[in-house]
C-alpha positions in Angstrom: -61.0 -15.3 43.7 -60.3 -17.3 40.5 -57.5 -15.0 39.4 -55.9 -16.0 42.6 -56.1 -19.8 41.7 -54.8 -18.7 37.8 -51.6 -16.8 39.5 -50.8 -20.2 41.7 -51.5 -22.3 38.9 -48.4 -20.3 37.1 -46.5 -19.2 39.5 -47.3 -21.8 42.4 -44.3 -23.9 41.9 -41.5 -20.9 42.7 -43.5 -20.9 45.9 -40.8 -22.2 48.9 -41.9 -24.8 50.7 -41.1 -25.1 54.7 -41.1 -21.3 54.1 -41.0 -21.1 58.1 -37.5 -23.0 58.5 -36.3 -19.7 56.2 -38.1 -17.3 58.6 -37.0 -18.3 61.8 -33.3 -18.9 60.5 -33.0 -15.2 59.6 -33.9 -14.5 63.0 -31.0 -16.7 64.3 -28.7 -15.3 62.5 -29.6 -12.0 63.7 -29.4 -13.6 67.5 -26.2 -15.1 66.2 -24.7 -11.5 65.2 -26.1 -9.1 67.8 -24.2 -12.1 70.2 -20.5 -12.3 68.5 -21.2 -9.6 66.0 -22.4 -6.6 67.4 -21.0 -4.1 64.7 -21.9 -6.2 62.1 -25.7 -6.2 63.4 -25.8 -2.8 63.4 -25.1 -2.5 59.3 -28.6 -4.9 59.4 -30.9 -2.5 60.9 -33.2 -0.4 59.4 -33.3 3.4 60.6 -34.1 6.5 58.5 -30.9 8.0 59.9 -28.6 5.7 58.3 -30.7 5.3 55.2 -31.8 8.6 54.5 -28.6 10.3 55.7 -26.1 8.0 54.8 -27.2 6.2 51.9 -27.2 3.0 53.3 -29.7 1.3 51.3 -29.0 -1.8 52.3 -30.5 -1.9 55.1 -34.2 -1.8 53.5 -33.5 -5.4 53.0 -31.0 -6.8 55.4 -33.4 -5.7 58.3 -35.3 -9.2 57.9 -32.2 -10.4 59.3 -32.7 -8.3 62.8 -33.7 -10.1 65.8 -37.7 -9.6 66.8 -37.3 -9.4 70.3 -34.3 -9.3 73.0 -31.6 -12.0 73.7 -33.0 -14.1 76.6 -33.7 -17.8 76.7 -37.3 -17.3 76.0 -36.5 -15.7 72.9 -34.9 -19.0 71.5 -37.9 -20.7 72.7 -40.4 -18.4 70.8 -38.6 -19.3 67.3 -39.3 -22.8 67.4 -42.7 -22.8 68.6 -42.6 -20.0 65.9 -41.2 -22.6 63.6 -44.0 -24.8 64.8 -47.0 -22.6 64.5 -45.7 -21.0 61.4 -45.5 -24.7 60.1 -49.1 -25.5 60.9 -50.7 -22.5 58.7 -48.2 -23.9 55.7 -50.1 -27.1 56.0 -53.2 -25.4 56.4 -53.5 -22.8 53.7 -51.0 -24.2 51.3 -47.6 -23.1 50.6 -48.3 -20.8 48.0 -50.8 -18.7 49.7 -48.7 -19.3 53.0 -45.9 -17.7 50.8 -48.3 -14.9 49.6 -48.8 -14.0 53.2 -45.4 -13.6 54.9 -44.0 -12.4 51.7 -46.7 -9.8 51.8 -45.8 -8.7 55.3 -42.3 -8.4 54.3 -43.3 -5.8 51.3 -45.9 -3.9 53.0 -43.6 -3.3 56.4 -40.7 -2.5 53.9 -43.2 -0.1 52.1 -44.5 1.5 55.0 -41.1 2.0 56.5 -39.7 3.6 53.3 -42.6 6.5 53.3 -42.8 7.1 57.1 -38.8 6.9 57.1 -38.6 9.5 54.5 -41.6 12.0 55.1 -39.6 11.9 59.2 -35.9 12.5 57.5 -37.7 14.7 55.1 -39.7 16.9 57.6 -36.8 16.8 60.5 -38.8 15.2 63.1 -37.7 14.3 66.2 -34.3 15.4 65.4 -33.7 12.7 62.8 -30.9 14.9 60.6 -28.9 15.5 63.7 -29.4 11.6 65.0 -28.2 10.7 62.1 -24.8 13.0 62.3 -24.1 11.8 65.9 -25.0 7.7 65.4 -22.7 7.5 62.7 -19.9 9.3 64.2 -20.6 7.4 67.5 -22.5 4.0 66.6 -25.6 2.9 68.1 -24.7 1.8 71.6 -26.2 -1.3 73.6 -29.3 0.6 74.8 -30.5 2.0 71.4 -29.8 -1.5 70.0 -31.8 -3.4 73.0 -34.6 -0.8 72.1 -34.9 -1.6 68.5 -35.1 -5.0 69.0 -38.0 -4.9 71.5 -40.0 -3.7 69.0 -38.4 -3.9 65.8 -40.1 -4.8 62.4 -39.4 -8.7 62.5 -41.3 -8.3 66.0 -44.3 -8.1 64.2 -43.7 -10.4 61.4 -43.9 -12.8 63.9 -46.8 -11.3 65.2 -48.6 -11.9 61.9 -47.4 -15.2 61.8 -49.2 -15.5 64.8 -52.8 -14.1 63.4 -52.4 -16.5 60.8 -52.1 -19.1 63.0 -54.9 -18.2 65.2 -57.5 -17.6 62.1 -57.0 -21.0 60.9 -56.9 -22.6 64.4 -59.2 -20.0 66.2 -60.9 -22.7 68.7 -57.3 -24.7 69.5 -56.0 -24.0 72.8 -52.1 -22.6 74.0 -50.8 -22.7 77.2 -49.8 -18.6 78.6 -47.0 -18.6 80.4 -46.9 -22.2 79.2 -49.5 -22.8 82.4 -52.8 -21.8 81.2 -54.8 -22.9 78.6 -56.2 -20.2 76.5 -58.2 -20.5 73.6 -55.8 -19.4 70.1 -58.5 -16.6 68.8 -58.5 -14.8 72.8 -55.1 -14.6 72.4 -54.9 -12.7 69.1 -57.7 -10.2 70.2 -55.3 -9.4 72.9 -52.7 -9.3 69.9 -54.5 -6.9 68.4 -55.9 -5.0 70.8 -51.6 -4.6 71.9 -51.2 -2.9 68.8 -53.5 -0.7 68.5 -52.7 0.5 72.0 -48.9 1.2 70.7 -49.8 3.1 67.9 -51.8 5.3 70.6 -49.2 5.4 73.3 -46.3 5.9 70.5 -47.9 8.3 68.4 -45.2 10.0 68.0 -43.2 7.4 66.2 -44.6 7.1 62.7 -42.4 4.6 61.5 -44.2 2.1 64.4 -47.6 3.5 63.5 -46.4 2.5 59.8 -45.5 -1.0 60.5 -48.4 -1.8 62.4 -51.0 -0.7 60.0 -49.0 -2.4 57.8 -49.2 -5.8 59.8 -52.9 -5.4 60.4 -53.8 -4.9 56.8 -51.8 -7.8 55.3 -53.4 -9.8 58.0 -57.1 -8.5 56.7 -56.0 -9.4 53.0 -55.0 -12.7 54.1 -58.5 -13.0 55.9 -60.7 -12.0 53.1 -58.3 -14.4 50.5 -58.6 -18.0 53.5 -62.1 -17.6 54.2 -63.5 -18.2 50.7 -60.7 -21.6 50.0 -60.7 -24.5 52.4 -57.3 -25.6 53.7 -57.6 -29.1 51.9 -58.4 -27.0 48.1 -55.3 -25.0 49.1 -53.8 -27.6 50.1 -54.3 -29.8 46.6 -54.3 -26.9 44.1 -50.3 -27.0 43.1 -50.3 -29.8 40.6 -53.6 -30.5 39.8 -54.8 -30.6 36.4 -57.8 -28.7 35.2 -59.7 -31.8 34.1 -58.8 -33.7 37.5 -60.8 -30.3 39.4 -63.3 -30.8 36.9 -63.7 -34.0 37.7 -64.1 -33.2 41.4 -66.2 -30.4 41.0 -68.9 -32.7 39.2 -68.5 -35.6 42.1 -69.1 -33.2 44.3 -72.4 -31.8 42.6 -73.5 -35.2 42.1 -73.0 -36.6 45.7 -74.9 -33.1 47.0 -77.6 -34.5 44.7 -78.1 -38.2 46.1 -77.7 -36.7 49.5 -80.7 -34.0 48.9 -82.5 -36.8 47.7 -82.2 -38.7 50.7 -84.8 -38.3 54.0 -83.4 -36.8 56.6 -85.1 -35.6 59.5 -84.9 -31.8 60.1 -81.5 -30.3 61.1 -79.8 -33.2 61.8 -76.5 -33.4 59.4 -74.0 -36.5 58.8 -71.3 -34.8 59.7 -70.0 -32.7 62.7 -66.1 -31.6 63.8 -65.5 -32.8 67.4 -63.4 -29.4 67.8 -65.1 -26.7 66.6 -68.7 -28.3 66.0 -69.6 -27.6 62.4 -71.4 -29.2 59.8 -71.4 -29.6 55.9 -74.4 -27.2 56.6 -72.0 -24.8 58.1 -69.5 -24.9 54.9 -69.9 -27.1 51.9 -66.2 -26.9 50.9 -65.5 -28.7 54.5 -64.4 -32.5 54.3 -64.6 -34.8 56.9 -62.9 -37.2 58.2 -62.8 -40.1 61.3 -59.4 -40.2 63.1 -57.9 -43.6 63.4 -55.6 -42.7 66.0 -58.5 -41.7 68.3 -60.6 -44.1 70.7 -63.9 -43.8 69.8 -65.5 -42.9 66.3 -64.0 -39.1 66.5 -64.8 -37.2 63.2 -62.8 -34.0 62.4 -62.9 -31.5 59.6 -60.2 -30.8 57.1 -58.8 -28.1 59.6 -58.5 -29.8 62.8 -57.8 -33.3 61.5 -54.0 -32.8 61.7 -53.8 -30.5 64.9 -56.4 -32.0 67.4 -55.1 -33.5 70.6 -55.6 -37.9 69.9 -58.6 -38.9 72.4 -56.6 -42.0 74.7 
């Protein structure tokens, strides 16, 4: 993965930080529209009628602006703890691979919308041709707009924001229904799982199918890229010299030396997370660290140090 590090090195500083404040705004303003601007929404959405038939190219991009799930007061509540879990894989990851990833879902769901949308218009399915002459002589109508939104594409952009979330905080817990506590990682297999399940049960909807896979294979490039970086290397690559990583590179190597050369009995390490139980035998690119905020002498590696709950 060193090219990755040589494209962050050049590029890293056009990456947007607090990338999720941008996220979750274009889903207000979509909330904001579909409220006191119902036409005007419309002209946002993507649909192969309008773009394919119509010319409306526009909407390839202005879709990010499209509400990911219905008006309701839980809606509202999901963009902030959006916001807030969205946040958390920034600080995690770093913000140029954090930008890498959402950016990446944006692409790949515009891509895959683009050739399902015009192998549909293309092979007449479903009527698409005809749809297309009666939506834009009659508009979409409150029903065919409630339906896009329940499963539009920014549904599942917040779905991956979600995965990415739960692979960097697999062993945290979140409360369903705000009542139980559920580990992160049970919670994304049921994700999952959901998806596949609507790409079985709407089969015939390409476009869906499209958007999914789409979702699901970003999310696997993202997983294959995290698991070889730690969060705090991520998190200290934007800025850093090539002699000051150099420099830590051989500090590292030398400390691994004095601590090999050390007698210790047999499987018992120096360090351990209090969350999710590892040890520097588990992953030698994991730090460690003691929580002063805790009672008690409460260690913590570099990815729960910042998101455990404080022992009192």
């Amino acid at each position: 993965m060193n090219f990755l590090y040589s494209i962050e090195k050049k590029f890293g500083k056009y990456a947007i930080n607090n990338l999720s404040a941008y996220v979750v705004g274009s889903w207000a303003i979509g909330y904001m529209l579909w409220m006191f601007a119902p036409k005007v929404y419309e002209l946002f959405v993507f649909d192969v009628a309008y773009v394919f038939g119509a010319h409306q190219y526009w909407r390839i991009i202005t879709w990010v602006f499209t509400t990911p799930g219905s008006i309701s007061i839980l809606s509202l509540l999901m963009i902030f703890i959006y916001f807030s879990i969205g946040s958390s894989v920034e600080r995690a990851v770093g913000t140029f691979l954090y930008n890498l990833y959402i950016f990446g879902a944006y692409f790949l769901i515009t891509l895959a919308m683009l050739i399902q949308g015009a192998m549909e218009y293309l092979n007449d399915t479903s009527g698409v041709r005809y749809a297309a002459d009666y939506w834009i002589t009659e508009g979409y109508g409150k029903e065919y707009l409630a339906v896009l939104s329940n499963y539009g594409p920014t549904y599942f952009v917040s779905m991956s924001v979600f995965l990415g979330f739960a692979l960097i905080h697999s062993e945290s817990y979140m409360l369903l229904f705000f009542v139980f506590p559920v580990k992160t990682k049970w919670l994304a297999y049921v994700d999952v799982v959901f998806m596949i399940y609507m790409m079985i049960e709407y089969n015939a909807m390409p476009l869906l199918t499209g958007i999914i896979i789409a979702v699901l294979f970003n999310f696997y490039l993202f997983y294959l890229i995290s698991k070889n970086y730690s969060s705090r290397r991520m998190r200290n690559w934007q800025g850093v010299s090539s002699d000051t990583l150099k420099r830590q590179k051989e500090y590292k190597k030398q400390m691994k030396v004095a601590q090999e050369k050390q007698d210790l009995p047999k499987g018992v390490t120096r360090h351990k997370c209090a969350i999710c139980g590892r040890t520097e035998n588990d992953d030698p690119d994991l730090e460690f660290r003691f929580c002063s905020r805790c009672n008690g002498n409460y260690e913590y590696c570099n990815e729960h140090l910042f998101t455990h709950k404080h022992v009192k």
